[in-house]
PDB file of N, CA, C and O in Angstrom:
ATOM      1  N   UNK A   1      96.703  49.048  -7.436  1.00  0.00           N
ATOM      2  CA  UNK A   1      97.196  50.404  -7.541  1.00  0.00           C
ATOM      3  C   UNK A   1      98.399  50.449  -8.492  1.00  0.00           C
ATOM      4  O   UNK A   1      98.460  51.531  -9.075  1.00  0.00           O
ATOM      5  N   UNK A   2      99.375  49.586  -8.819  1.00  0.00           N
ATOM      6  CA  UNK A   2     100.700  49.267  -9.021  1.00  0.00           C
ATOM      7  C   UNK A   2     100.066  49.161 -10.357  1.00  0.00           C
ATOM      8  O   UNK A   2     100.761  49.902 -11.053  1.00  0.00           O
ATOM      9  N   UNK A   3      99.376  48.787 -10.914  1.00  0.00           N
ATOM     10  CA  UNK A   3      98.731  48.567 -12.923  1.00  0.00           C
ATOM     11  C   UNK A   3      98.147  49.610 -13.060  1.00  0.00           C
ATOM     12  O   UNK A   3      98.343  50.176 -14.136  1.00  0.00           O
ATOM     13  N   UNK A   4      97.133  50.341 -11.972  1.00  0.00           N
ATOM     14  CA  UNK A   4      96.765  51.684 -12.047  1.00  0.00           C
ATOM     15  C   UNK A   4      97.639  52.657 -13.302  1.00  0.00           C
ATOM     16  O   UNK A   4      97.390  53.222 -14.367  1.00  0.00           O
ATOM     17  N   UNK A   5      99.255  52.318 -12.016  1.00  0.00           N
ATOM     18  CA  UNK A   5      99.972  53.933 -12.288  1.00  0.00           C
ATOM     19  C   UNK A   5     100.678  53.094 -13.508  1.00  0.00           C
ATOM     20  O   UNK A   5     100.640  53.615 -14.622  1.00  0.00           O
ATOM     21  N   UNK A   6     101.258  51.946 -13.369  1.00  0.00           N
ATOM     22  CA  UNK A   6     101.179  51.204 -14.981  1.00  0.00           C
ATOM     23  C   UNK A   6     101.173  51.844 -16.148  1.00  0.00           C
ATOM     24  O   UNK A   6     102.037  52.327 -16.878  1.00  0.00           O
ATOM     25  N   UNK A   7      99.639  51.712 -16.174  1.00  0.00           N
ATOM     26  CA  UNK A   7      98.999  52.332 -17.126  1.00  0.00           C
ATOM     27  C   UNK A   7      99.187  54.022 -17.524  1.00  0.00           C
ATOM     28  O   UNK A   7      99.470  54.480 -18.631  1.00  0.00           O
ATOM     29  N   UNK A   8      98.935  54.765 -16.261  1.00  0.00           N
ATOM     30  CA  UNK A   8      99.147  56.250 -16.520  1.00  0.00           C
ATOM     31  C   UNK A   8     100.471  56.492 -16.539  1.00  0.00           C
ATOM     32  O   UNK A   8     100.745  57.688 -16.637  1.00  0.00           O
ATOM     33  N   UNK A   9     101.865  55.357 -16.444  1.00  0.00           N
ATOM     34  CA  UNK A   9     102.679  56.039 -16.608  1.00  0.00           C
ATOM     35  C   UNK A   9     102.859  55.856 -18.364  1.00  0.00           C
ATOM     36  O   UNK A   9     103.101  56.716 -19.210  1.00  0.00           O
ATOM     37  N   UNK A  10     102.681  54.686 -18.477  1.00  0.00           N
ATOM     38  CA  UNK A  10     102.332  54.437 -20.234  1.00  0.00           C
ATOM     39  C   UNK A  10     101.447  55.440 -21.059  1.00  0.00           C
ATOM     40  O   UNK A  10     101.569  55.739 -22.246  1.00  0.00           O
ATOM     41  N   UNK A  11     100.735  55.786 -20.348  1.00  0.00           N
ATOM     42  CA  UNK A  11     100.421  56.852 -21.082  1.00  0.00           C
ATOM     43  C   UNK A  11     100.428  58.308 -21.408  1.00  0.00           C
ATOM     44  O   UNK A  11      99.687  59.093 -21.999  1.00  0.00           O
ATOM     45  N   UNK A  12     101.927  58.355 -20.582  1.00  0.00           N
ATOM     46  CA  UNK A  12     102.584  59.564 -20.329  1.00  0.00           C
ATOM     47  C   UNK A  12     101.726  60.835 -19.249  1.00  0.00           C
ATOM     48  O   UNK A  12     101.809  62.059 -19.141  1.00  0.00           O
ATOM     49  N   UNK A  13     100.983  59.849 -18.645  1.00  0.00           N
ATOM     50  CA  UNK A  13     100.293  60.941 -17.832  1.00  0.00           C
ATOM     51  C   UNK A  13     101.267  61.051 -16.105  1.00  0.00           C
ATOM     52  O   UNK A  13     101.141  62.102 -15.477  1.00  0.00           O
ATOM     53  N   UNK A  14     101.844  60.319 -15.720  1.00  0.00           N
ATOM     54  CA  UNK A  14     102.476  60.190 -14.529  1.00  0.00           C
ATOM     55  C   UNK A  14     104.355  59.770 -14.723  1.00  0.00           C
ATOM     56  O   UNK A  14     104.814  59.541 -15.842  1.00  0.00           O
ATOM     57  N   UNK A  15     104.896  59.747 -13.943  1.00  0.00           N
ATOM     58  CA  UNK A  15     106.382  60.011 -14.057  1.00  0.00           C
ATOM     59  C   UNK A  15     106.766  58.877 -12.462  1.00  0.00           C
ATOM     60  O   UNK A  15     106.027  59.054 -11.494  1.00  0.00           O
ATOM     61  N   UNK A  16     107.504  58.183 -12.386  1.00  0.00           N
ATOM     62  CA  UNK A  16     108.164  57.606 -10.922  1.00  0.00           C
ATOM     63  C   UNK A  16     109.494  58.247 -10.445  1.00  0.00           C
ATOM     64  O   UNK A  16     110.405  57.886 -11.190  1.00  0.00           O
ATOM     65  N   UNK A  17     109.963  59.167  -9.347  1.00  0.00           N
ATOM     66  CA  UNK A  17     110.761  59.463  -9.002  1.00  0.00           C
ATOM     67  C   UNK A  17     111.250  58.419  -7.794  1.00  0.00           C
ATOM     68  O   UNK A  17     110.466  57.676  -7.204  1.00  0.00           O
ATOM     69  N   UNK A  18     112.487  58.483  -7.565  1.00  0.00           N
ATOM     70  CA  UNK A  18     112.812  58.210  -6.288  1.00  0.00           C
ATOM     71  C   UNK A  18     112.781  58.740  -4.796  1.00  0.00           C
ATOM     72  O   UNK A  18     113.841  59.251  -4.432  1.00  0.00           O
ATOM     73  N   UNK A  19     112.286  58.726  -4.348  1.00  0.00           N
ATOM     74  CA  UNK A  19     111.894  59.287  -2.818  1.00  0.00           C
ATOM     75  C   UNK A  19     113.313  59.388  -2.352  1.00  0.00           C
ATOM     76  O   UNK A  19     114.260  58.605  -2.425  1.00  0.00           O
ATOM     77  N   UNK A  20     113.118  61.055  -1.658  1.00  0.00           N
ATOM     78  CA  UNK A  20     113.932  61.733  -1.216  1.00  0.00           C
ATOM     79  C   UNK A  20     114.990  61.269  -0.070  1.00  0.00           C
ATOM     80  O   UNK A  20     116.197  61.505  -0.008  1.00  0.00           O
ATOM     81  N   UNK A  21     114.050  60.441   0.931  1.00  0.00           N
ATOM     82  CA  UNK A  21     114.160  59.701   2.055  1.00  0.00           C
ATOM     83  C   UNK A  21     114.259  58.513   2.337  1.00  0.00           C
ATOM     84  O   UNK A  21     114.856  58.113   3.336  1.00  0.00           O
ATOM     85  N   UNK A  22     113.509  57.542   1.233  1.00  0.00           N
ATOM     86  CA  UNK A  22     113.041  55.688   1.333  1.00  0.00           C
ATOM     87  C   UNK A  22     113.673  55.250   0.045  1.00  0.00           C
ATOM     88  O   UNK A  22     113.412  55.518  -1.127  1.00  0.00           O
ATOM     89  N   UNK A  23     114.401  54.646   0.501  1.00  0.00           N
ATOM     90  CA  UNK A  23     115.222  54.158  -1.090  1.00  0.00           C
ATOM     91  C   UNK A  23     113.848  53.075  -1.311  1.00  0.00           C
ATOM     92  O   UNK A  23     113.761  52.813  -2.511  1.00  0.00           O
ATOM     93  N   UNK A  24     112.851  52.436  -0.561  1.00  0.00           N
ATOM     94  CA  UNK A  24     112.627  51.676  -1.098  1.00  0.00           C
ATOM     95  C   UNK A  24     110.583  51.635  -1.770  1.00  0.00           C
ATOM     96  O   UNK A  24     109.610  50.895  -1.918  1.00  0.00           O
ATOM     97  N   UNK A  25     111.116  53.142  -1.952  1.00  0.00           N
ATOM     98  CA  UNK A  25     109.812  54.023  -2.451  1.00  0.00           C
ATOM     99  C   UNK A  25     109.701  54.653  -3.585  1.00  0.00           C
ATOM    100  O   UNK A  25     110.842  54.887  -3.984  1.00  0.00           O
ATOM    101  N   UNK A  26     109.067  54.975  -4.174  1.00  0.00           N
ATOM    102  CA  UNK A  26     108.526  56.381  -5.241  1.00  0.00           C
ATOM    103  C   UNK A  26     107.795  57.226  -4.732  1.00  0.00           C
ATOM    104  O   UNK A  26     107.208  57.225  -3.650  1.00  0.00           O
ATOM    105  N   UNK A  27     107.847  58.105  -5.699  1.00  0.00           N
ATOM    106  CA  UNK A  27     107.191  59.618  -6.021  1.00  0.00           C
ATOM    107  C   UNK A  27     106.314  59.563  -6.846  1.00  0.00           C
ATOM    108  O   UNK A  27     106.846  59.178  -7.887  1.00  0.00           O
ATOM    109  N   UNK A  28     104.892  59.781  -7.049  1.00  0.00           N
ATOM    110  CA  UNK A  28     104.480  59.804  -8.463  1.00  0.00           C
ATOM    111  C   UNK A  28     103.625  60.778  -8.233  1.00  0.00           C
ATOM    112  O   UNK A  28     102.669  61.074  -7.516  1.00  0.00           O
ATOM    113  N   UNK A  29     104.815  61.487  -9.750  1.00  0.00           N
ATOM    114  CA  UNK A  29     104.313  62.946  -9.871  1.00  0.00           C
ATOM    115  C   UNK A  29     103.888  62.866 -11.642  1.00  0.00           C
ATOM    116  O   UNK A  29     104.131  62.045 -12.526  1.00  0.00           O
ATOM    117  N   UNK A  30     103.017  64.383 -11.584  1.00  0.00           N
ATOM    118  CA  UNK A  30     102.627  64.296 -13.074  1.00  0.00           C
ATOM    119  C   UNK A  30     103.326  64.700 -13.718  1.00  0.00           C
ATOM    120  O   UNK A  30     104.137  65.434 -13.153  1.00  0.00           O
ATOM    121  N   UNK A  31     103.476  64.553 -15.005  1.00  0.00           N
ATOM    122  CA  UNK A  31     103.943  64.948 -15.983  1.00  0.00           C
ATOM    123  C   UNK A  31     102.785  66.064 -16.693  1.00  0.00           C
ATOM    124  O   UNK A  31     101.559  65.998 -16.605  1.00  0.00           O
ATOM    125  N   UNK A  32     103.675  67.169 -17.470  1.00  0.00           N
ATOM    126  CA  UNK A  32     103.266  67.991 -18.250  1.00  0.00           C
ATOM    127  C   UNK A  32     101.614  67.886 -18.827  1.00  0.00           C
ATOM    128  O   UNK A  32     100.778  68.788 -18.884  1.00  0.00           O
ATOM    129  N   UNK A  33     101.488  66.400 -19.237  1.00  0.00           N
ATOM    130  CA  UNK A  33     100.121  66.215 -19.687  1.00  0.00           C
ATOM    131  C   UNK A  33      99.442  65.462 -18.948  1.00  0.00           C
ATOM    132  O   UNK A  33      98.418  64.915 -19.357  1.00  0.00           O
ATOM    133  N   UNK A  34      99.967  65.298 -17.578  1.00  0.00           N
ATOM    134  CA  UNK A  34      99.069  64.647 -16.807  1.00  0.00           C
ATOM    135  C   UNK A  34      98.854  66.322 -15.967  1.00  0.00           C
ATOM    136  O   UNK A  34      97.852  66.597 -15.308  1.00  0.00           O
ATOM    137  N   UNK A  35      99.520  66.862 -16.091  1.00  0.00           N
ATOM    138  CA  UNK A  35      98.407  68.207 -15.460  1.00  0.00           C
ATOM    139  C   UNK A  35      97.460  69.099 -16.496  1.00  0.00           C
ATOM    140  O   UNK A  35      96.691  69.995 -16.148  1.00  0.00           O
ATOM    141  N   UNK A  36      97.594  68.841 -17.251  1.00  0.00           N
ATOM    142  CA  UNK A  36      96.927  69.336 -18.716  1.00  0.00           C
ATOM    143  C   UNK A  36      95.618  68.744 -18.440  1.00  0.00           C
ATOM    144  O   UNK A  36      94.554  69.298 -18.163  1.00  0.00           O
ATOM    145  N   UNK A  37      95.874  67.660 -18.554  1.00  0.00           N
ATOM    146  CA  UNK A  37      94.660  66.813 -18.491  1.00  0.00           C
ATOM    147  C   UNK A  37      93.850  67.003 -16.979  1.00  0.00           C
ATOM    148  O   UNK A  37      92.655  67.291 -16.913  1.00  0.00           O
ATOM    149  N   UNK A  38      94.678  66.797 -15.857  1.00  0.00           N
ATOM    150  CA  UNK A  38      93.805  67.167 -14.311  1.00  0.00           C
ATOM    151  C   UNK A  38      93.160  68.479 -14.072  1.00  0.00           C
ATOM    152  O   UNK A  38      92.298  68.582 -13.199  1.00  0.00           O
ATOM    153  N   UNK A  39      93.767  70.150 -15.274  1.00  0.00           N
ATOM    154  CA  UNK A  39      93.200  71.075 -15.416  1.00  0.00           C
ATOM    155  C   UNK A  39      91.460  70.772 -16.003  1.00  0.00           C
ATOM    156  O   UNK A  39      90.409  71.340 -15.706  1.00  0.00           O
ATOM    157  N   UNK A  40      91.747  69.681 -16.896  1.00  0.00           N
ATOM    158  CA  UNK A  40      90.547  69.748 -17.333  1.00  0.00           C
ATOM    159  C   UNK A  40      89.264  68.737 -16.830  1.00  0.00           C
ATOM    160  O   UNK A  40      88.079  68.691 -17.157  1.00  0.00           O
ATOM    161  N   UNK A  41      89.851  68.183 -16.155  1.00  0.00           N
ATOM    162  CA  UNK A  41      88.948  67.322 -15.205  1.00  0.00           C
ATOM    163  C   UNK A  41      88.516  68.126 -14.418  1.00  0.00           C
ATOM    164  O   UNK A  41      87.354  68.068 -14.017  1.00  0.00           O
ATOM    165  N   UNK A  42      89.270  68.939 -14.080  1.00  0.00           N
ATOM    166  CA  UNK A  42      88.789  69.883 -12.481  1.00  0.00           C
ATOM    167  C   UNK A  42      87.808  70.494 -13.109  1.00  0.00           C
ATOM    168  O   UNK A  42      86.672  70.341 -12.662  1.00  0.00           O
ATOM    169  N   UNK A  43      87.986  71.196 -14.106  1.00  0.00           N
ATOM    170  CA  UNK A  43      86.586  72.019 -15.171  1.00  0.00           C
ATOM    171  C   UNK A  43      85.482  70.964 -15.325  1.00  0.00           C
ATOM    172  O   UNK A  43      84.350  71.419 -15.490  1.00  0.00           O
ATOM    173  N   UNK A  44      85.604  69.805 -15.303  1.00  0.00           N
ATOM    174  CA  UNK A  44      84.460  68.991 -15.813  1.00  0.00           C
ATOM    175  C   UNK A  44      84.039  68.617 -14.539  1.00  0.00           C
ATOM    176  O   UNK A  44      82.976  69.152 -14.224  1.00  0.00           O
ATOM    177  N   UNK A  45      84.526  67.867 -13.690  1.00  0.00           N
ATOM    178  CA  UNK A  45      84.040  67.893 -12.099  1.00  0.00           C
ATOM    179  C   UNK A  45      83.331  69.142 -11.826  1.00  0.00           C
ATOM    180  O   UNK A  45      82.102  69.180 -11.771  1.00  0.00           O
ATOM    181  N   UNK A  46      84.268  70.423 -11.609  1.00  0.00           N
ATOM    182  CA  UNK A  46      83.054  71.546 -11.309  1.00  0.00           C
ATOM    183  C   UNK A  46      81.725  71.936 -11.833  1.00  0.00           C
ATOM    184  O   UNK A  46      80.895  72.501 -11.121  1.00  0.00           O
ATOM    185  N   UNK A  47      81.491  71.596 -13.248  1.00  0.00           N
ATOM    186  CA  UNK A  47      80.508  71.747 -13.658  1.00  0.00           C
ATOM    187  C   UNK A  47      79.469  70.333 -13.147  1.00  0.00           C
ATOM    188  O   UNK A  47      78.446  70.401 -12.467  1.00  0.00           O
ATOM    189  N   UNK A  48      79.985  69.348 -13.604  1.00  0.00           N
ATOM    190  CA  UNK A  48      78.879  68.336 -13.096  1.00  0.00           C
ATOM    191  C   UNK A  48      78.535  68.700 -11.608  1.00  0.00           C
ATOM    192  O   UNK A  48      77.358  68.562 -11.273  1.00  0.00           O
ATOM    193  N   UNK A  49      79.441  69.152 -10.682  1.00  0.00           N
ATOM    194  CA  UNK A  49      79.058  69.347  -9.515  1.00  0.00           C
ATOM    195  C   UNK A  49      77.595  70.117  -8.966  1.00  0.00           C
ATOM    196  O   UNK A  49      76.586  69.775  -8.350  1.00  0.00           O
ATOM    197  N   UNK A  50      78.170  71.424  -9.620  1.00  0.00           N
ATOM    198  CA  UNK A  50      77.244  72.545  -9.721  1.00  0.00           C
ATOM    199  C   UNK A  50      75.971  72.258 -10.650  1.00  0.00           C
ATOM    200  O   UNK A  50      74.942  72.891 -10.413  1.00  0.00           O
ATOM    201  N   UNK A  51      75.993  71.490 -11.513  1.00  0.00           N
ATOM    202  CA  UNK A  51      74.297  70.549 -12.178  1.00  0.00           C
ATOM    203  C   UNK A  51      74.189  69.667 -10.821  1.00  0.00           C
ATOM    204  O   UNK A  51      73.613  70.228  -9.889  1.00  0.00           O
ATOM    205  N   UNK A  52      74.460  68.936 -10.697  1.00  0.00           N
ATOM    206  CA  UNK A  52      73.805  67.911  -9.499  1.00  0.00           C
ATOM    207  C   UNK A  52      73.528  68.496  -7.910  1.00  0.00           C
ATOM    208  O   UNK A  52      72.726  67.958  -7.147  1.00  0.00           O
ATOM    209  N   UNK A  53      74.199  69.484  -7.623  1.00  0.00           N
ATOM    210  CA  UNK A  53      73.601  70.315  -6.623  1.00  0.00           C
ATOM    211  C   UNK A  53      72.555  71.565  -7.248  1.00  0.00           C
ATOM    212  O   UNK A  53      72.162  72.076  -6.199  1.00  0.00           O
ATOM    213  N   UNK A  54      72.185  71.993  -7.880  1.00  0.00           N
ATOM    214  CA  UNK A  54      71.689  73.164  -8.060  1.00  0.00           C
ATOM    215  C   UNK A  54      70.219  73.249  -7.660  1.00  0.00           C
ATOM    216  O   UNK A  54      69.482  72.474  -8.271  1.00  0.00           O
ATOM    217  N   UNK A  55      69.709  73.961  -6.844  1.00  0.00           N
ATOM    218  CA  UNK A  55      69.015  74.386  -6.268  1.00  0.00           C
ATOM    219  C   UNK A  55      68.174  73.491  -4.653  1.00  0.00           C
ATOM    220  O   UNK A  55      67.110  73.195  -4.109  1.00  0.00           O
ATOM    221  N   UNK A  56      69.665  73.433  -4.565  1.00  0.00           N
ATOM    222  CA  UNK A  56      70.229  72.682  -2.587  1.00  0.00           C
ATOM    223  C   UNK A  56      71.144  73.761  -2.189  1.00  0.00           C
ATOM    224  O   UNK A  56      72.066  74.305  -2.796  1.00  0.00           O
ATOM    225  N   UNK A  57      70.493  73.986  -0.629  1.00  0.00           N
ATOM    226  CA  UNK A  57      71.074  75.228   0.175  1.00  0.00           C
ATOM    227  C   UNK A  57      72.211  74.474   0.428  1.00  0.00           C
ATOM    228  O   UNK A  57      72.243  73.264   0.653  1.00  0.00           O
ATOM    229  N   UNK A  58      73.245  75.336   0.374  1.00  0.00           N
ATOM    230  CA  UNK A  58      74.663  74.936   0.915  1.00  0.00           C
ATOM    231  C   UNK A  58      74.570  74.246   2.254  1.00  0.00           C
ATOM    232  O   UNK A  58      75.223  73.210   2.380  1.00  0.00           O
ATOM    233  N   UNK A  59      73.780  74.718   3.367  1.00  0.00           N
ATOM    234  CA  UNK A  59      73.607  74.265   4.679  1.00  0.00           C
ATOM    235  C   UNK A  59      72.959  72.490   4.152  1.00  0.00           C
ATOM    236  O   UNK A  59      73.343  71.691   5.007  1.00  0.00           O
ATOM    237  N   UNK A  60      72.353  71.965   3.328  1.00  0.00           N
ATOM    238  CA  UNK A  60      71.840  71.040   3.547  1.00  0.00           C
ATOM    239  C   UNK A  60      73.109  69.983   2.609  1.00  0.00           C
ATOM    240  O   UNK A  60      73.180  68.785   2.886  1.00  0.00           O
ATOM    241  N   UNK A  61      73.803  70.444   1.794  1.00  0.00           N
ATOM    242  CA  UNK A  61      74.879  70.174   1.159  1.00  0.00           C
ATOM    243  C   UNK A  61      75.837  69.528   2.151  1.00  0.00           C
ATOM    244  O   UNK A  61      76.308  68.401   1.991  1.00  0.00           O
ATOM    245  N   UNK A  62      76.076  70.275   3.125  1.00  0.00           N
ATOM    246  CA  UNK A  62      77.329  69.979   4.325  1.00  0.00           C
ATOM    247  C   UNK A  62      76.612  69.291   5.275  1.00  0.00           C
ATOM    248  O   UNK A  62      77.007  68.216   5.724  1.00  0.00           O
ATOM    249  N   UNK A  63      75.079  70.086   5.789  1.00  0.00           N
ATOM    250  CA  UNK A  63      74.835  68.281   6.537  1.00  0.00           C
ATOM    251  C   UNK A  63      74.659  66.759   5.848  1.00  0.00           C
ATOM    252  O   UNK A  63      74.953  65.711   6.424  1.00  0.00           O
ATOM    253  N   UNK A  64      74.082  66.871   4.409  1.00  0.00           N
ATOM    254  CA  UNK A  64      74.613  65.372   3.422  1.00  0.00           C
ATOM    255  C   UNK A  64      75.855  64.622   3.783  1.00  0.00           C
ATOM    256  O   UNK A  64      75.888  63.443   4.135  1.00  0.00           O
ATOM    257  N   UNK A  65      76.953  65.497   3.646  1.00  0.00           N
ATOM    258  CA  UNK A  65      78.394  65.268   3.353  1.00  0.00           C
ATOM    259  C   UNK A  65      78.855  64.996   4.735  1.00  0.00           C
ATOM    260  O   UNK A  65      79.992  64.532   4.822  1.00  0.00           O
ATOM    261  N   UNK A  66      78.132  65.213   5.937  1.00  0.00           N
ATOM    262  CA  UNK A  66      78.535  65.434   7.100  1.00  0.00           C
ATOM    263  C   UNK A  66      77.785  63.487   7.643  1.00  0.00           C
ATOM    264  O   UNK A  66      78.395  62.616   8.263  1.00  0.00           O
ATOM    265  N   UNK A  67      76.810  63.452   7.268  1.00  0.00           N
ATOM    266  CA  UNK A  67      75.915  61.943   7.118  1.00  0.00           C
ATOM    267  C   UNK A  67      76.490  61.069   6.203  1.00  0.00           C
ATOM    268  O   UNK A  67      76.332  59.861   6.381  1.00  0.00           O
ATOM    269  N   UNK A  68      76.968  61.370   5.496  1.00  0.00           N
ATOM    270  CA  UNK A  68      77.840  60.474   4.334  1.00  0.00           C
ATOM    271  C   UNK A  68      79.246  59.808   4.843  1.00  0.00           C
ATOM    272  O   UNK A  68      79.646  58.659   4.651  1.00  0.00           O
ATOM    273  N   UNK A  69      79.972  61.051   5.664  1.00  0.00           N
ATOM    274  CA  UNK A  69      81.031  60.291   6.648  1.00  0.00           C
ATOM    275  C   UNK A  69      80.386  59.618   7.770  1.00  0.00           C
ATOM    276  O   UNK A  69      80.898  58.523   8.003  1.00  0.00           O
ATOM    277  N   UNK A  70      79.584  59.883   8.406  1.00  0.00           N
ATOM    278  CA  UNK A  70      79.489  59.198   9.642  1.00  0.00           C
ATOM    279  C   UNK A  70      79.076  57.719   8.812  1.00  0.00           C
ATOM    280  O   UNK A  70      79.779  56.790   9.210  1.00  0.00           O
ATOM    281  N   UNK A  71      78.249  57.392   7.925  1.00  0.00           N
ATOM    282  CA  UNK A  71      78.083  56.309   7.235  1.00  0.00           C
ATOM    283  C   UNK A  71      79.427  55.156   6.842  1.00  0.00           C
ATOM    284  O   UNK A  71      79.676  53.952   6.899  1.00  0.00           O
ATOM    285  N   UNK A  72      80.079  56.515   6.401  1.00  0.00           N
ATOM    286  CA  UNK A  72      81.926  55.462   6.136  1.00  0.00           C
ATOM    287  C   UNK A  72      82.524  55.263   7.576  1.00  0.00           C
ATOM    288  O   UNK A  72      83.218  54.254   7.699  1.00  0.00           O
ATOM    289  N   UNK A  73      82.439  55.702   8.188  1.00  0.00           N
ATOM    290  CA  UNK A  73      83.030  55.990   9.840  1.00  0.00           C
ATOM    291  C   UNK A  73      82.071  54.548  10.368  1.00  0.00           C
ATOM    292  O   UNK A  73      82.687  53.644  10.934  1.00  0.00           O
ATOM    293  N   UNK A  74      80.635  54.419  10.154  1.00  0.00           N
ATOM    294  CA  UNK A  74      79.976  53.513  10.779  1.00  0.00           C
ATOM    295  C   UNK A  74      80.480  52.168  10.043  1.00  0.00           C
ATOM    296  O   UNK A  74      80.760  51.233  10.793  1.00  0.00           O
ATOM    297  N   UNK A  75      80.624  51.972   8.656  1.00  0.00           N
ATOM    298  CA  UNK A  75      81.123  50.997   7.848  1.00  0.00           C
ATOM    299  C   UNK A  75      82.660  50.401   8.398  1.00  0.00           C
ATOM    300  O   UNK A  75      83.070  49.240   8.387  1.00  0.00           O
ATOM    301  N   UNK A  76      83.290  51.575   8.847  1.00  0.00           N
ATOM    302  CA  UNK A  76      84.733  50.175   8.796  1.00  0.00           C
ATOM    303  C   UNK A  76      84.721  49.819  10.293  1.00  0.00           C
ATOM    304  O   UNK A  76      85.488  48.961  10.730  1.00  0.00           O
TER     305      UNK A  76
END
């Protein structure tokens, strides 16, 4: 996780603050173009979303998603 934010802070997408409360913590918040950029992910997520569901009843959508946790729930 720690090379993760590494990286996105190098690339000016993320910022490290000091936590309000835990001296022996951070904050990591975005920066200007790391929300620029998460605006446009959210646009690209929604669309792929809406192609890979399209023409699945919402009801069968939420029982998937509802079988998909009990699967992670059965896994750990």
């Amino acid at each position: 996780m720690t090379s993760l934010i590494d990286r996105m802070e190098t690339a000016g997408l993320v910022r490290r603050e000091d936590h309000p409360t835990d001296r022996r913590a951070y904050q990591i918040c975005l920066t200007p173009r790391g929300k620029e950029l998460e605006e446009k992910l959210d646009e690209v997520v929604a669309r792929a979303y809406k192609h890979l569901t399209r023409g699945i009843a919402e009801e069968d959508l939420q029982r998937a998603i509802r079988v998909c946790k009990r699967l992670i729930q059965n896994a750990e």
